[in-house]
Structures are given as C-alpha cells and as structure tokens.
DOBABA-833835 format. One record per residue (C-alpha): residue number from 1; x, y, z. Coordinates in pm, 1 decimal. Layout:
% residues N
<NUM <X Y Z>>
...
END
This chain:
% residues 354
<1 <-1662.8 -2557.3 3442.9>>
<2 <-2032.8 -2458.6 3465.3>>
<3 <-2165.7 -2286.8 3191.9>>
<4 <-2330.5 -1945.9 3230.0>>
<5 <-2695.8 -2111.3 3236.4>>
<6 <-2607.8 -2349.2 3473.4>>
<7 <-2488.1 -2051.7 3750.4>>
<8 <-2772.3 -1861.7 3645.5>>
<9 <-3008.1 -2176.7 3758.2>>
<10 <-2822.3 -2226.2 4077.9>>
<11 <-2833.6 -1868.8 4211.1>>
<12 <-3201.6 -1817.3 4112.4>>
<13 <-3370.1 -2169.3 4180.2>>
<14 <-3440.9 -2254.9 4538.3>>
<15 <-3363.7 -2621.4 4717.8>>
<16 <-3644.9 -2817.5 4884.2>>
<17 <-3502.2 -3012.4 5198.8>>
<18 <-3687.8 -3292.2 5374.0>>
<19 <-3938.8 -3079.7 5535.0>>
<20 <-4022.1 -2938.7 5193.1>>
<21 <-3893.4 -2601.0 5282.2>>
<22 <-3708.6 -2363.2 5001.9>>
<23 <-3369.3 -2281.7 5020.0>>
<24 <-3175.0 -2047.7 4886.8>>
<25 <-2870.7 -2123.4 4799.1>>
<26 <-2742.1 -1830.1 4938.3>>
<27 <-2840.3 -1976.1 5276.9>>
<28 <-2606.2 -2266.0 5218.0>>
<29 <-2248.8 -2204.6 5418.5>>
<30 <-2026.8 -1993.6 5251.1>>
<31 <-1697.4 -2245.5 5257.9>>
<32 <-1943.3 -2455.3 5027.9>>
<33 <-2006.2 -2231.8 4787.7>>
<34 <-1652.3 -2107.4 4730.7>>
<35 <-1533.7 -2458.1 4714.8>>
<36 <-1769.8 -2673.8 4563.9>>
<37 <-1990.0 -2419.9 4306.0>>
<38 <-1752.5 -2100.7 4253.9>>
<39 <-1445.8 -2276.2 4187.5>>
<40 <-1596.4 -2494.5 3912.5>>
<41 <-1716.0 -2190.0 3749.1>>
<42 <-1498.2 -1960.4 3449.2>>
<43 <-1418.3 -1589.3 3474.9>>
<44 <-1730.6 -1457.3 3263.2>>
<45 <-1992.5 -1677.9 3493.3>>
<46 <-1808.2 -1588.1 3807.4>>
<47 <-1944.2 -1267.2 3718.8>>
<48 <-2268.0 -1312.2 3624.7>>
<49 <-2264.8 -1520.9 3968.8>>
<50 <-2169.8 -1177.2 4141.5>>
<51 <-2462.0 -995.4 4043.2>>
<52 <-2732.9 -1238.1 4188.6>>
<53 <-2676.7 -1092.8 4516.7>>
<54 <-2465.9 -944.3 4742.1>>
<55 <-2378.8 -1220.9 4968.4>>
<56 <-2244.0 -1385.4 4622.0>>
<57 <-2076.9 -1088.5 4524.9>>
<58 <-1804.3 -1053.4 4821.2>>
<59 <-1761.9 -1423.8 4765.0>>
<60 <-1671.2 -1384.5 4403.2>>
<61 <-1471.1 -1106.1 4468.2>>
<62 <-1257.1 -1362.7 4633.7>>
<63 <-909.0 -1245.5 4501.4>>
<64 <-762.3 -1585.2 4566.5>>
<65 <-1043.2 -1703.4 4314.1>>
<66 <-963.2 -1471.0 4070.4>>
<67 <-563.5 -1573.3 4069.1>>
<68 <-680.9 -1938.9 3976.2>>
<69 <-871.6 -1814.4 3703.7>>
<70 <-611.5 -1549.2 3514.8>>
<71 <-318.1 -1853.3 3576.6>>
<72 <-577.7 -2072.0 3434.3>>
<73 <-650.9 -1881.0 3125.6>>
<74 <-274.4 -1699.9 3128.0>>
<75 <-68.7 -1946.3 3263.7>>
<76 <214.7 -1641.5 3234.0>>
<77 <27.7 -1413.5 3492.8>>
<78 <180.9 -1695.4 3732.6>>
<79 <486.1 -1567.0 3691.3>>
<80 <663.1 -1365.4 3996.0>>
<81 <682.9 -1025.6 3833.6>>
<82 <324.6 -1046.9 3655.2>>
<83 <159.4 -1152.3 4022.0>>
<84 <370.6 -856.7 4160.1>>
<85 <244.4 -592.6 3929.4>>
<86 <-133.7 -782.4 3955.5>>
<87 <-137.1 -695.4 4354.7>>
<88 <-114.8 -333.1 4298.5>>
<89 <-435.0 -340.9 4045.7>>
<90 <-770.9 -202.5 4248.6>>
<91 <-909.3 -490.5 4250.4>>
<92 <-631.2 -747.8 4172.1>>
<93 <-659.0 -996.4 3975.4>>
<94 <-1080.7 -930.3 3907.5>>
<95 <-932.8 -590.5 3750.4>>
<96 <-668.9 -778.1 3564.6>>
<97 <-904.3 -1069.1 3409.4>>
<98 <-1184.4 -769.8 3306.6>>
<99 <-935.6 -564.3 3142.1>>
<100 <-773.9 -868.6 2956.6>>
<101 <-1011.7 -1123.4 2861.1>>
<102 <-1290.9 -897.3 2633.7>>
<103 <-1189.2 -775.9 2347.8>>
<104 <-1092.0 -429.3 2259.9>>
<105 <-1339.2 -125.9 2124.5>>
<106 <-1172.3 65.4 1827.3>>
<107 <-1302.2 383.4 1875.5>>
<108 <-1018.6 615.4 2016.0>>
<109 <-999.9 855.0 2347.8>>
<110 <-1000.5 1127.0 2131.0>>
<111 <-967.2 1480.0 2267.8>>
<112 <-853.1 1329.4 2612.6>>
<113 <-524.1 1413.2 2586.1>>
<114 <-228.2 1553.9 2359.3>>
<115 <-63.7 1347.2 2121.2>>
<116 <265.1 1257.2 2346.0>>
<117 <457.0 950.1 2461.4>>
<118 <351.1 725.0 2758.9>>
<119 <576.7 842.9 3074.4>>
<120 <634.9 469.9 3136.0>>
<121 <937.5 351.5 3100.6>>
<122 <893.7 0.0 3013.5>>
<123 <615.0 -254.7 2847.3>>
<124 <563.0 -543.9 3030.6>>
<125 <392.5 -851.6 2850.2>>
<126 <251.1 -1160.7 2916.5>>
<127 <211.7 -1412.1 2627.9>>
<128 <83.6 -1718.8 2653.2>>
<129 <35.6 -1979.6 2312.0>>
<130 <-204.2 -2247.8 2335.9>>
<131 <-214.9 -2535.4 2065.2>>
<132 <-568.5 -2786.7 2069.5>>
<133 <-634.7 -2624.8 2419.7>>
<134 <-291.6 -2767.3 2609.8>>
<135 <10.5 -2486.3 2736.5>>
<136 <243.6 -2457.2 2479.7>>
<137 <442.3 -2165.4 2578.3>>
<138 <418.9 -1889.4 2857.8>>
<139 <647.2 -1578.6 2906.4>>
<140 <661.4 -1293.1 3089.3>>
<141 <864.9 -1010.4 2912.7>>
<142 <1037.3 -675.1 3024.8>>
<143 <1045.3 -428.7 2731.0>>
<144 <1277.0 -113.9 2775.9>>
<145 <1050.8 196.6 2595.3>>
<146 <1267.1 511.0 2692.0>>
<147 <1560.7 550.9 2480.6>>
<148 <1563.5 773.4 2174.5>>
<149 <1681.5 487.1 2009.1>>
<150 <1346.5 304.4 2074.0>>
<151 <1151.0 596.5 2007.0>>
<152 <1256.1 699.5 1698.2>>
<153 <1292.1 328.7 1553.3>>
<154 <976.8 71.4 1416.7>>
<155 <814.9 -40.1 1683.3>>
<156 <882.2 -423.4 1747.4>>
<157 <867.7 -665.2 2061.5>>
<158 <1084.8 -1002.3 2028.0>>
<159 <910.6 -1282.8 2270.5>>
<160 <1191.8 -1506.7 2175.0>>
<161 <1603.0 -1478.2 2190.9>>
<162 <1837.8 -1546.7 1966.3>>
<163 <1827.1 -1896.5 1863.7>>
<164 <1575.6 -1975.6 2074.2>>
<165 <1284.0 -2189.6 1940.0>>
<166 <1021.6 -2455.4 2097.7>>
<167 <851.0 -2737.1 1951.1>>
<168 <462.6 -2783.3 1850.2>>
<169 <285.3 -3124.0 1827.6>>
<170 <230.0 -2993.6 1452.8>>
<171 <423.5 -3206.1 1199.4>>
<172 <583.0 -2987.6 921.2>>
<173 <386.2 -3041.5 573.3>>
<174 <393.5 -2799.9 272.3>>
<175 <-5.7 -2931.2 244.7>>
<176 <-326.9 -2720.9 338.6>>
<177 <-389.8 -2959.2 652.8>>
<178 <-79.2 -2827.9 879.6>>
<179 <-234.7 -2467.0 797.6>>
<180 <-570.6 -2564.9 861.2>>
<181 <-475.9 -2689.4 1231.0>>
<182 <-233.8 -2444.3 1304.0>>
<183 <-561.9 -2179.7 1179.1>>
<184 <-791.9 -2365.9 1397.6>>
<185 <-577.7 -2539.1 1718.8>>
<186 <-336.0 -2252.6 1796.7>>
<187 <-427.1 -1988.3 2019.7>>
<188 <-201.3 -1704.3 2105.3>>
<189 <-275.7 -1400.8 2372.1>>
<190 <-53.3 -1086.9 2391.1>>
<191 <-143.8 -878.0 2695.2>>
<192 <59.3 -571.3 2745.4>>
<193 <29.4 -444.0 3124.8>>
<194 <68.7 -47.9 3204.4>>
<195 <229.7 -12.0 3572.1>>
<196 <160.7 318.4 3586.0>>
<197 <-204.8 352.0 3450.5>>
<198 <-237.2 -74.1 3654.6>>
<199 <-430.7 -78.3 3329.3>>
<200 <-402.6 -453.8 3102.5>>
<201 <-516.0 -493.8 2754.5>>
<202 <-528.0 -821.2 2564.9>>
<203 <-387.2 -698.1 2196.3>>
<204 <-401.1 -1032.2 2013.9>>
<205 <-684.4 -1160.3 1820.6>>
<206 <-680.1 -1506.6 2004.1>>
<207 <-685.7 -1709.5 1701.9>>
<208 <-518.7 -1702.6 1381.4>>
<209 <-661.4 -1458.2 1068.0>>
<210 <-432.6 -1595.2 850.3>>
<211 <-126.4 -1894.6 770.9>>
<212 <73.6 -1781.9 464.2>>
<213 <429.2 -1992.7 400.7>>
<214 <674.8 -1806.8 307.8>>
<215 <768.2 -1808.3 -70.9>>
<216 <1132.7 -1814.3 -24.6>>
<217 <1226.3 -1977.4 326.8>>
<218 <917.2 -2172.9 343.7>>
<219 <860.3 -2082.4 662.4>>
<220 <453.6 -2074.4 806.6>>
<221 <360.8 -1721.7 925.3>>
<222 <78.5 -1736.7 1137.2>>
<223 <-91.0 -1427.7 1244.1>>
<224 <-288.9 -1255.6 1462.8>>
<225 <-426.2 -921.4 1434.8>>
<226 <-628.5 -664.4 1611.8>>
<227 <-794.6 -386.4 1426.6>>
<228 <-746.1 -38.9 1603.2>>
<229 <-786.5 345.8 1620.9>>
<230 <-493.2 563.9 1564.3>>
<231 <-632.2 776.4 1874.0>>
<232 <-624.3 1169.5 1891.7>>
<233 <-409.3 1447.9 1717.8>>
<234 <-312.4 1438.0 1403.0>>
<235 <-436.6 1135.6 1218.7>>
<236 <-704.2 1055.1 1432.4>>
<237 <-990.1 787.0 1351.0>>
<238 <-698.8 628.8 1093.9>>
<239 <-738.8 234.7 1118.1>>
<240 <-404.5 53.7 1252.5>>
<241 <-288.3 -330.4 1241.8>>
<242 <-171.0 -452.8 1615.9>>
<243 <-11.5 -742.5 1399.4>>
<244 <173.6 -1065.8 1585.9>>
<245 <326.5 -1322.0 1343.9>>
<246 <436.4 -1678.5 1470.1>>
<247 <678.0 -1780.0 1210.8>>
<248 <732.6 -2200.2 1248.5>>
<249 <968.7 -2368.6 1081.3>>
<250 <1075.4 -2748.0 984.1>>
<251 <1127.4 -3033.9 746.5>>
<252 <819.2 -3205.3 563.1>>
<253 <727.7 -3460.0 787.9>>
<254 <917.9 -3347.0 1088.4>>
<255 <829.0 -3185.4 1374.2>>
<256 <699.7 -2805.3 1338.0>>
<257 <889.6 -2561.2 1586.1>>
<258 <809.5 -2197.5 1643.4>>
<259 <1125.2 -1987.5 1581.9>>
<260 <978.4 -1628.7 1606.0>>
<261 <702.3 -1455.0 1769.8>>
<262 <680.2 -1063.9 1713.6>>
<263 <439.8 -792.8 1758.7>>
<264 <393.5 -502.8 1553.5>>
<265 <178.1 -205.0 1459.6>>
<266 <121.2 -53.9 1089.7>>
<267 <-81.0 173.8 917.2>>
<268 <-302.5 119.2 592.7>>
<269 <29.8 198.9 394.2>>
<270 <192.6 -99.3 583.0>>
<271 <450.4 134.6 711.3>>
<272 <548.3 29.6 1067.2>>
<273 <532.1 254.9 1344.2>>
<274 <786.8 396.5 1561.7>>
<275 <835.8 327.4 1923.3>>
<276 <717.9 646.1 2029.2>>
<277 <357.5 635.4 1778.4>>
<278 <332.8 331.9 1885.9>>
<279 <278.5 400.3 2234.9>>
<280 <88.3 684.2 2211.6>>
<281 <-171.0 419.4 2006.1>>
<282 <-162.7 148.4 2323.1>>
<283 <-209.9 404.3 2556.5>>
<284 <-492.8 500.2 2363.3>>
<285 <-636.4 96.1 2348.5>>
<286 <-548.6 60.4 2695.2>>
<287 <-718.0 305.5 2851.5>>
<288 <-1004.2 258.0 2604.3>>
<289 <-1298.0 24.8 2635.0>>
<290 <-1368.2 -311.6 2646.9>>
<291 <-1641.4 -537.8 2508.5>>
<292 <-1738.9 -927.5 2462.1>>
<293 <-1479.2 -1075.1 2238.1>>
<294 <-1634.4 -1208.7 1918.6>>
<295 <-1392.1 -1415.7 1719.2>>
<296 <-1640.5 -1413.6 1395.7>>
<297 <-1596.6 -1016.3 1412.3>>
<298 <-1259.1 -1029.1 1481.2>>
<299 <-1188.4 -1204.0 1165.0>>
<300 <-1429.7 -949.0 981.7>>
<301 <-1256.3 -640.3 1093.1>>
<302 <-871.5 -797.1 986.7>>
<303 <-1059.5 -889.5 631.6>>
<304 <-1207.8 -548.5 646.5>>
<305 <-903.8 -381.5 695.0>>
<306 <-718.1 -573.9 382.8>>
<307 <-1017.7 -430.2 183.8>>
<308 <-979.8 -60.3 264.8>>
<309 <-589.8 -93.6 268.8>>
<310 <-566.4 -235.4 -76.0>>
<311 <-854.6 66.2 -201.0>>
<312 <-636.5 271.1 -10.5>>
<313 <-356.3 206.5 -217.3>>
<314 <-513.0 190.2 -539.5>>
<315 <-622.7 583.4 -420.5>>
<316 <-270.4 645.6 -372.9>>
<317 <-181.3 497.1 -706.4>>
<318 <-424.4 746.8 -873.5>>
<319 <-328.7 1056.8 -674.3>>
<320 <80.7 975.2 -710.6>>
<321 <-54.7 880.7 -1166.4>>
<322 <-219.4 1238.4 -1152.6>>
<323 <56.1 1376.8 -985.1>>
<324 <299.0 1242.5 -1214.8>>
<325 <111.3 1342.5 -1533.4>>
<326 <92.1 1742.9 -1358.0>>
<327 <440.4 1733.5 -1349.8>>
<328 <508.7 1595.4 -1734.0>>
<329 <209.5 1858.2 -1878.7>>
<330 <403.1 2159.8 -1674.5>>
<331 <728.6 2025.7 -1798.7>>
<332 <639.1 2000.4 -2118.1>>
<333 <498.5 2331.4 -2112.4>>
<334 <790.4 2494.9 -1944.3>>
<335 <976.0 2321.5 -2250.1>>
<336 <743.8 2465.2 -2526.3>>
<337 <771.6 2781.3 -2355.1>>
<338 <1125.5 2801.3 -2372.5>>
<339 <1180.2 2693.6 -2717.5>>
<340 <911.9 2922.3 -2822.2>>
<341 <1109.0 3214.4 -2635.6>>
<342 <1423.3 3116.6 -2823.6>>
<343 <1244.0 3113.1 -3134.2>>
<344 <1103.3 3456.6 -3117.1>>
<345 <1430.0 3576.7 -2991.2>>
<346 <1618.2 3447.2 -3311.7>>
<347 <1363.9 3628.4 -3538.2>>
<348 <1321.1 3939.0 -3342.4>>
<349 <1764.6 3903.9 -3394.6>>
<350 <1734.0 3795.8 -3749.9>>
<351 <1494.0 4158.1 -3851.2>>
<352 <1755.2 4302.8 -3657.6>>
<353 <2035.8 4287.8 -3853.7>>
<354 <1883.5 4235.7 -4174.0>>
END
C-alpha cells in the first residue's frame, strides 16, 4: 500500500506527456484512479487522498472501497450481520473505519446526559486477533445486555465457548522468548458496535501491555488495555481499565493455543463493574472522541494507571489504618469511661453505708 507521502506526491505533482504539457492527475479517467492508485492505498491515506480535491473526494468516498479496507484491517466486519449493521451507518463503511481505527480520547461527555443504562438491548462485537501480521481468529459476537441478571452482575463478554480453543504458531515455553513474541507479534482489536447510536469504537489497545503466566496453572495471560473516563454523575473523571486478557495454554515445547479471550472493565480498586456501569461507561467512549492511535502512549497510560492504582491503594491503606486506630482510641475510651463510672459508683456506695 502507498504510504501517506507517496499519495500526497501523486495528488499534488503534475504529469508531463509527450507534448510537455502538465497533467493533473485529477484529469486522468476516473476508472484509473479507483483501480490502479486508490485501491493500493490504506484507510488513513485514502483520506488524506480525499482532501486534495473534490473530484478525489467522491472517488474515495467509494463505499465499495471502504468495505475492502475495514475486511482488510477487520477481517470480522466481513461477516453477514457486521456488513448488515455497517449499511445503516451514514456513511457506511467510511463511518465505520473512522470511528474504529483511531484510538479513543479519555476525557468523558460529562454533563450530556444522566447517569442511566444504554436503551440497547444488545452489544455486538467484532474481534479480530492477528499474530506476526497473518488472520488468526475473527468473530462476530451477539451479547444480550437487558436482563436484570446482566445488569446487576460484573460485567464480562466471553469471545469463546465452552471448550472451545484455537491454535497459534507460538510454541509453548516457560522462557522470556514465547512472551516476548506473543508481546510483540500478537495483535488483538475489540470493536463494540452501537445499533442504535450506528456509533463503533475500537476498545482494545491493539497490542499487548503486558504477558504474565500464571503462578498456579501456568497459563500466559496476555493483555490489552485501554485507559478510560468513568463519564458523568457520580464518580465522574475516575480512571477505568477496558481490560481484555488472552489466556493461552500448552505443554513446553508444544504448540501454544488460546483457550480464553474476555473483556472487562474495573476501577482503580480492581473491582469489576456491573453490566449496567458498564454500559453507561461505553456509551460514554462511544459517543466520545477519537484521535490518532499512538501505541507508545497507549502503553504509557496502562503503566500510568498501575502507578496511581497502587498510590491509590496505599491511600486507602492509610485512611482504613486511621480509621482503625479512631475506633481502638474511642473504644478504649468508652472502656476507661466505664470502669471509671463503676469505680466512682462503688465509692460513692462504700461512704454510703459506712
């Protein structure tokens, strides 16, 4: 694919032909643009190529272009039901790919609305996992969100069914080089689709912050986390974990398979969130901005966020310690109190009857 340069030259250099006359290129045919230059070209140049004019820009707005791209970056958003919900977007799949591919902003909608549950009735997801730049797995997922059941539980969306695993080209090794690749070579994106907002939002951090194994299964927990704002109401401008973990499992030297891919959201006291909180939150990111996606700050806002949580607990340690020492000083006053009462009744007695 042509880099963002390379468009940037095409659109904005003109063509000598034999008579040494400039062309632009926007005088060349159209059916040779859109198949020989915009094709070749990725979603973020595609449009930077619609801003060079506006001959260009009803040829990149192409919707037909657009599909290749999303099922080339989400190979899920081929899917049936994904395409489906993708037609009804304003400006199909364009809408879809600029709502999904940036990154999210953290700061919140506050004051837009009251702090209630989405009126949807359902999450739909499409997750797609990528290892060393090949498909590794693609799914497009249904997620019932109006029970009270749901609502009043922790929040928690299962990609995978009972039982179900799939394999990685990864061989299984208790060493720091099967954690270094899967760090480095797996790729995972999470975007959770609003049908009734045709809002997307692309919750997953791309690549891994972290590969931890397990001290008592041995499993490898890879994860992926986004940094958010808890929104408006109560609570508001408290940092949240969007946290999916890809738990693998195997024998050393055997192959690697993934057996569990989950997404969940917690607070800086690593409390999960119910179902209903939880929505209220990706309402919140999905309507929200978007900006570029920066991997580097990414990582920094994860590492961040392990800083404040842990200085959030030591605070908590020290309020709960002072707490706890309030409660022994009264007691033990109450108990000197008491004993002192006693006392001076027995004397005030004792002079009584003497």
């Amino acid at each position: 694919m042509l880099s963002n340069s390379a468009i940037t030259t095409i659109t904005t250099t003109s063509m000598k032909n034999d008579g040494d006359e400039k062309t632009s290129i926007i005088d060349v045919h159209p059916d040779i643009i859109q198949t020989l230059i915009l094709t070749k070209l990725d979603g973020p140049t595609l449009i930077s190529a619609s801003v060079s004019s506006s001959k260009l820009y009803n040829l990149c707005c192409d919707d037909h272009l657009w599909r290749k791209i999303c099922n080339s970056y989400w190979p899920s958003t081929s899917d049936p039901l994904i395409e489906n919900i993708i037609s009804t977007f304003p400006s199909g799949h364009r809408s879809f790919f600029s709502d999904s591919f940036p990154s999210i902003i953290r700061k919140p909608l506050v004051g837009k609305h009251p702090r209630q549950h989405i009126p949807a009735p359902e999450l739909t997801s499409a997750v797609d996992i990528h290892y060393d730049g090949n498909v590794l797995f693609s799914r497009a997922l249904i997620t019932e969100a109006k029970t009270g059941w749901f609502m009043s539980s922790p929040f928690r969306i299962e990609l995978l069914g009972h039982e179900e695993t799939f394999p990685t080209p990864e061989k299984f090794s208790d060493g720091g080089e099967c954690r270094r690749n899967l760090m480095e070579k797996m790729k995972l994106s999470w975007i959770l689709i609003d049908q009734t907002k045709n809002r997307a939002v692309n919750v997953s951090s791309m690549k891994a912050v972290s590969v931890k194994r397990h001290w008592l299964t041995g499993e490898l927990k890879v994860k992926y986390s986004t940094v958010i704002n808890s929104g408006a109401g109560a609570g508001a401008g408290e940092l949240l974990q969007c946290g999916i973990v890809v738990t693998c499992e195997g024998k050393e030297g055997g192959d690697l398979h993934v057996r569990e891919v989950s997404m969940q959201i917690e607070d800086m006291d690593g409390k999960v969130l119910c179902g209903k909180d939880s929505l209220v939150i990706l309402r919140d990111v999905i309507e929200g901005g978007r900006k570029k996606r920066n991997e580097n700050e990414i990582k920094e806002n994860y590492e961040n966020f392990l800083e404040l949580k842990k200085k959030w607990k030591e605070r908590k340690q020290i309020k709960e310690k002072r707490l706890d020492m309030a409660c022994i000083a009264s007691g033990i006053t109450i108990f000197i109190a008491f004993w002192t009462l006693i006392l001076v009744g027995s004397k005030s007695t004792g002079s009584y009857f003497g």
